[in-house]
C-alpha positions in Angstrom: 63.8 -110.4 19.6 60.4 -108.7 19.2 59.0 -107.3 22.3 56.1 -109.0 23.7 53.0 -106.7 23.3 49.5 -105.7 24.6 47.1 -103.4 23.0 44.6 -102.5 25.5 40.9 -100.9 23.5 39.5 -98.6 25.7 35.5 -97.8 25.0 33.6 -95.8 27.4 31.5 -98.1 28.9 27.9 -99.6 29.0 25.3 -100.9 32.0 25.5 -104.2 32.4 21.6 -104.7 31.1 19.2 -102.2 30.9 17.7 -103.0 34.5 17.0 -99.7 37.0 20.1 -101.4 39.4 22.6 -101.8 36.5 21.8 -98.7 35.0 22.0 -96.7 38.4 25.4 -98.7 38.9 26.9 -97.4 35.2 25.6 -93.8 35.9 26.9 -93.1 39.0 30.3 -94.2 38.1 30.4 -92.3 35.2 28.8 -89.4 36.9 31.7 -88.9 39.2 34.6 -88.7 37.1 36.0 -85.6 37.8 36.7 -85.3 34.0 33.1 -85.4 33.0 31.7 -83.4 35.6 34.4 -81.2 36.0 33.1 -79.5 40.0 34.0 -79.8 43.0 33.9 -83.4 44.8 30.7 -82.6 46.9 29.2 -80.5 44.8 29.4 -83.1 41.9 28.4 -85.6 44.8 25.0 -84.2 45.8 24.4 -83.1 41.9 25.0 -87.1 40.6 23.6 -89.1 43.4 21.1 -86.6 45.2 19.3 -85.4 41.5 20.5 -87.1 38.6 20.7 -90.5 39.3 17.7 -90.8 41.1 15.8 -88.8 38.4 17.2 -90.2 35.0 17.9 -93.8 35.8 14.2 -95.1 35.0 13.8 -92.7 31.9 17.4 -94.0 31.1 16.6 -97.7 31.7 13.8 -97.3 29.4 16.3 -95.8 26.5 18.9 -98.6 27.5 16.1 -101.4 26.8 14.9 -99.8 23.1 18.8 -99.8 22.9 19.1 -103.5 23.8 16.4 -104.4 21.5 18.0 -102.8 18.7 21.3 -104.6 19.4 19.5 -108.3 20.1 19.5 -108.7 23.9 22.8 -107.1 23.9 24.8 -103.5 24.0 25.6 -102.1 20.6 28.6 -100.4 21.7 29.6 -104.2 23.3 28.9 -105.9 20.6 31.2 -103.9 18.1 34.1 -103.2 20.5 34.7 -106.8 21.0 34.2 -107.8 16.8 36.5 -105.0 16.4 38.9 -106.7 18.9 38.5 -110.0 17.2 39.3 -108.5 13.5 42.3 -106.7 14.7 43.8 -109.8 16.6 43.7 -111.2 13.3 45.7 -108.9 12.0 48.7 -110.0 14.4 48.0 -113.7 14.5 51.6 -114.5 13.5 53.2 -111.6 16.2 53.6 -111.6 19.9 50.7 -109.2 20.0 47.6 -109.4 22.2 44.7 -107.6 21.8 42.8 -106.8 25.0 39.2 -104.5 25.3 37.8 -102.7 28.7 35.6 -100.0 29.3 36.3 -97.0 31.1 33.4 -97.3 33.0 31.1 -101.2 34.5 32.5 -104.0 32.0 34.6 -105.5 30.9 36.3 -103.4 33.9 39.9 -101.7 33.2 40.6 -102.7 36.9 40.5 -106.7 35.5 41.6 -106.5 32.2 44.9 -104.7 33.7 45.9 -106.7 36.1 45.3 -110.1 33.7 47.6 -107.6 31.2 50.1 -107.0 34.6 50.5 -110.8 34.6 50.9 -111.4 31.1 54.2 -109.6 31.6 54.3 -107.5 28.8 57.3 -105.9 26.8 55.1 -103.0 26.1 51.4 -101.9 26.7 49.9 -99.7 23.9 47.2 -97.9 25.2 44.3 -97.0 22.4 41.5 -95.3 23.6 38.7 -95.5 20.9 37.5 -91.6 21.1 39.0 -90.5 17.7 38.9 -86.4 18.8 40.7 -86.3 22.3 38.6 -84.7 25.4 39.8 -84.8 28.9 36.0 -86.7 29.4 36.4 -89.6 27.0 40.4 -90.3 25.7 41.8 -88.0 29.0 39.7 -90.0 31.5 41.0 -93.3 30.0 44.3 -93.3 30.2 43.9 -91.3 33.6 42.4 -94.2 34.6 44.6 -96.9 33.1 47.7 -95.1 35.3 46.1 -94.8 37.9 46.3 -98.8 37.8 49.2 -99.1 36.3 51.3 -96.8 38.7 50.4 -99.4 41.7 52.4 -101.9 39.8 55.9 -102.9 40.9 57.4 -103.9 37.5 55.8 -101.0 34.9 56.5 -102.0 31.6 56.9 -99.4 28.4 53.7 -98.0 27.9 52.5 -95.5 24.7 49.7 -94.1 24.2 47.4 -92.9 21.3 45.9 -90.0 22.3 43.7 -88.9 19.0 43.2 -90.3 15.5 40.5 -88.3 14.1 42.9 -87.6 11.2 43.7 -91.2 9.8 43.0 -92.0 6.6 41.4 -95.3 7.6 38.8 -93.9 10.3 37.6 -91.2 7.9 37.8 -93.6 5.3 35.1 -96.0 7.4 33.1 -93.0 7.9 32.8 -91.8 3.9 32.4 -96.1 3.0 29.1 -95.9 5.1 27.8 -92.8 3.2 28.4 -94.3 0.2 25.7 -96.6 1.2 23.2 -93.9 0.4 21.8 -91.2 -2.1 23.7 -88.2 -0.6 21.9 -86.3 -3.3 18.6 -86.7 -2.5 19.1 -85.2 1.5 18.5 -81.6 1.5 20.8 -81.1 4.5 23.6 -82.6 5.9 24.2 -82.9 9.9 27.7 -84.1 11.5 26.4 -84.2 15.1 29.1 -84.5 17.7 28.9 -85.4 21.2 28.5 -82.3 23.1 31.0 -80.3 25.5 30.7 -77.7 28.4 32.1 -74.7 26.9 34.6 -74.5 30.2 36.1 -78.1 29.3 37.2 -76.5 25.5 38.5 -73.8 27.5 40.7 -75.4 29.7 42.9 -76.7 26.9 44.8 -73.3 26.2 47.0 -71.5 28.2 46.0 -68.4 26.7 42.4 -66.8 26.1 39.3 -68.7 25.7 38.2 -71.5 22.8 36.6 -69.0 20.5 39.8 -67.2 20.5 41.3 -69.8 18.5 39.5 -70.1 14.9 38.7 -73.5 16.3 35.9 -73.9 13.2 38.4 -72.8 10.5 41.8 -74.8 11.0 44.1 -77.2 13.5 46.9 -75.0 14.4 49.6 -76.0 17.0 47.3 -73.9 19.5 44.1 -76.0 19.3 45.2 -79.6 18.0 44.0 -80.9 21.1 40.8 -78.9 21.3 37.5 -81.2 20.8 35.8 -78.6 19.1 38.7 -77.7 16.4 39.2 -81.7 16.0 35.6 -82.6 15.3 35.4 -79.4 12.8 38.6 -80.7 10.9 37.1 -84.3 10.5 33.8 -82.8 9.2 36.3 -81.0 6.6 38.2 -84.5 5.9 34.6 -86.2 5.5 33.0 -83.8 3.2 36.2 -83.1 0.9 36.3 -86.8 0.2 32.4 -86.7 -0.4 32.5 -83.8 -2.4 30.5 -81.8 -0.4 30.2 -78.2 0.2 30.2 -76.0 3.0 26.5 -74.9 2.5 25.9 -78.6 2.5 26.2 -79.5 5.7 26.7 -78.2 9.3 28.4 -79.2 12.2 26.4 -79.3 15.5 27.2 -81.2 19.1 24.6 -83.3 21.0 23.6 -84.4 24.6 24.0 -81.5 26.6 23.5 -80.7 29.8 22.6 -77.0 30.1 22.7 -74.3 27.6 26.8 -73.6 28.6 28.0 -76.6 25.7 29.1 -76.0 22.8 27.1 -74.4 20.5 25.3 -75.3 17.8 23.1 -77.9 19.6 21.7 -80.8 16.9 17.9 -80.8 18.5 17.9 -77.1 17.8 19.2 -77.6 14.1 17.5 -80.2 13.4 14.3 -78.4 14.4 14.6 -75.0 12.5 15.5 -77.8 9.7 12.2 -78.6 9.7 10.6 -75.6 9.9 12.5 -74.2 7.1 10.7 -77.1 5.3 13.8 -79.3 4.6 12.4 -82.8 4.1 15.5 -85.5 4.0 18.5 -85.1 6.6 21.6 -87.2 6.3 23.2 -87.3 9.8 27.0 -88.6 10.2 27.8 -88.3 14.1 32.2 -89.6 14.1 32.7 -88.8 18.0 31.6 -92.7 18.0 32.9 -95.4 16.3 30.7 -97.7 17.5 26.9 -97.2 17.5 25.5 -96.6 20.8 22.7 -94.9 22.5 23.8 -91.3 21.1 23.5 -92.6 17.4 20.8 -95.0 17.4 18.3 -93.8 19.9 19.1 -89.9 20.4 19.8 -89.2 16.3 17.9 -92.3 15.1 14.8 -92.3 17.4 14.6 -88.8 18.9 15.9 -86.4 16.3 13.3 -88.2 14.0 10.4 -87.0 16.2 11.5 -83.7 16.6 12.0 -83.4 13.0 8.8 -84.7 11.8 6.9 -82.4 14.9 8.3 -79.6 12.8 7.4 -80.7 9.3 10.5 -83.0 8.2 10.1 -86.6 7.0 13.2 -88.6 7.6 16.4 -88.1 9.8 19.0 -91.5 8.4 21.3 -92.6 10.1 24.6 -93.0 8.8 26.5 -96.0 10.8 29.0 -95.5 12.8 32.4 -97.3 11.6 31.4 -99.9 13.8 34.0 -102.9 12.9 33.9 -101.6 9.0 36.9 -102.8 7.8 39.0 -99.3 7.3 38.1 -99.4 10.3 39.6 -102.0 11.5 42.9 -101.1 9.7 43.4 -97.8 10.8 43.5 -99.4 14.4 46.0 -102.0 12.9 48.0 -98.6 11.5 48.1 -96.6 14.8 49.4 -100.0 16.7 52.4 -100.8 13.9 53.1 -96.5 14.1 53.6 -97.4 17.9 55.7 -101.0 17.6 58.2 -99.3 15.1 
């Protein structure tokens, strides 16, 4: 007899709407995990809820709205997460196989979609966070999470996780099927633009000496396999071999950061000596996100744009995220049979 399944999707997480109270809500609780801001309790405390929320939830309610508008009255990242969902349910319409989505932080919360998963009575939980490079912040904060939940259970089913895919065929697949979609040739430069790191969280993953100890922008060894930086530098390689591109081609940067202690090169600062090396056309892939989201849409879409024509450029593109591309769609469907057999 087969064993009775769930597959629980795990996204990071979206305000409820782009209102000052919702946003406030989505920041704080994100804020706080101890695997994003990696400090002390009360130090992250007064940091999250005595400056940053209070300053950069109306700037960020303003970004969540242009967001909303972009995705019809509705969160991008929302939207895709639960067609991706839909399409891989499909996939196991004729197997004892349930596909369930949360977010790691606000809704749908991991809290309810757990316990409904708790009283399905489940075999086996797989557990699929949807960060294709792990990080303690995104793919480590999710399962933490999940059990943390799951531990309070009395009857704890099998449960596997996925801790990474940034490797599958399908993902990077998805990825190269949306460049096809334009002229590579007629971009002077190519940007695959990560989500940033604090150089201390790379750190942490080695027992020995310190990220840049590790060739982490060269090759996956057994060393950094799990290091963010050495994963998002080996899925630029998969990318561009299956594009044909070249190294002088393209360069690999990371986004959103904090202070100047993240991982280095930063995409604003590449994007803007870009333009005032007169490059014109920039093709920018960013595959930390499968679904597009405020970091893609508005940060590379929107704001890289102006800095890049302030400088002299004319046009950052986009290149969608895999979004619920179909590849997409079956390298989930892959990494869930990998885990069944």
């Amino acid at each position: 007899m087969s064993k009775k399944t769930g597959v629980l999707l795990i996204q990071l997480g979206t305000p409820d709407s782009p209102q000052n109270r919702d946003v406030r809500r989505y920041l704080k609780e994100f804020l706080m995990d101890p695997r994003v801001i990696d400090i002390p309790f009360f130090s992250r405390l007064l940091l999250v809820r005595g400056i940053i929320v209070p300053f950069r939830t109306p700037k960020s309610a303003k970004i969540y709205k242009e967001l909303w508008d972009l995705g019809n009255g509705k969160s991008p990242l929302l939207t895709y997460t639960e067609s991706v969902k839909s399409l891989l349910q499909k996939r196991f319409e004729t197997e004892d196989i349930t596909v369930e989505i949360a977010m790691r932080y606000q809704n749908p919360s991991m809290d309810s979609v757990l316990e409904r998963m708790r009283k399905a009575n489940y075999d086996q939980i797989i557990i699929l966070p949807l960060f294709p490079q792990y990080a303690s912040a995104s793919t480590g904060s999710a399962v933490d999470k999940a059990m943390e939940i799951i531990k309070k259970w009395w009857v704890i089913p099998e449960i596997k996780i996925i801790s990474q895919f940034y490797n599958h065929e399908g993902y990077i697949d998805s990825i190269v099927e949306r460049a096809k979609e334009f002229d590579i040739a007629s971009y002077d430069k190519i940007m695959f633009s990560y989500h940033g790191l604090p150089e201390r969280q790379v750190d942490k993953v080695y027992e020995k000496g310190l990220c840049t100890d590790h060739d982490c922008e060269k090759e996956i060894t057994e060393e950094n396999k799990f290091c963010y930086k050495a994963t998002s530098y080996e899925t630029t390689r998969l990318i561009a071999a299956k594009l044909g591109l070249t190294e002088d081609q393209y360069t690999v940067s990371f986004q959103s950061r904090l202070d100047e202690k993240w991982i280095q090169p930063f995409s604003d600062k590449v994007i803007e000596q870009w333009g005032k090396e007169g490059k014109k056309r920039v093709l920018a892939f960013s595959p930390a996100f499968v679904a597009d989201c405020l970091e893609t849409l508005i940060e590379i879409g929107g704001e890289y744009q102006e800095i890049f024509e302030e400088h002299g450029g004319e046009k950052v593109q986009l290149v969608p995220s895999s979004n619920d591309h179909p590849r997409f769609v079956d390298c989930l469907e892959d990494l869930v049979r990998q885990k069944l057999s």
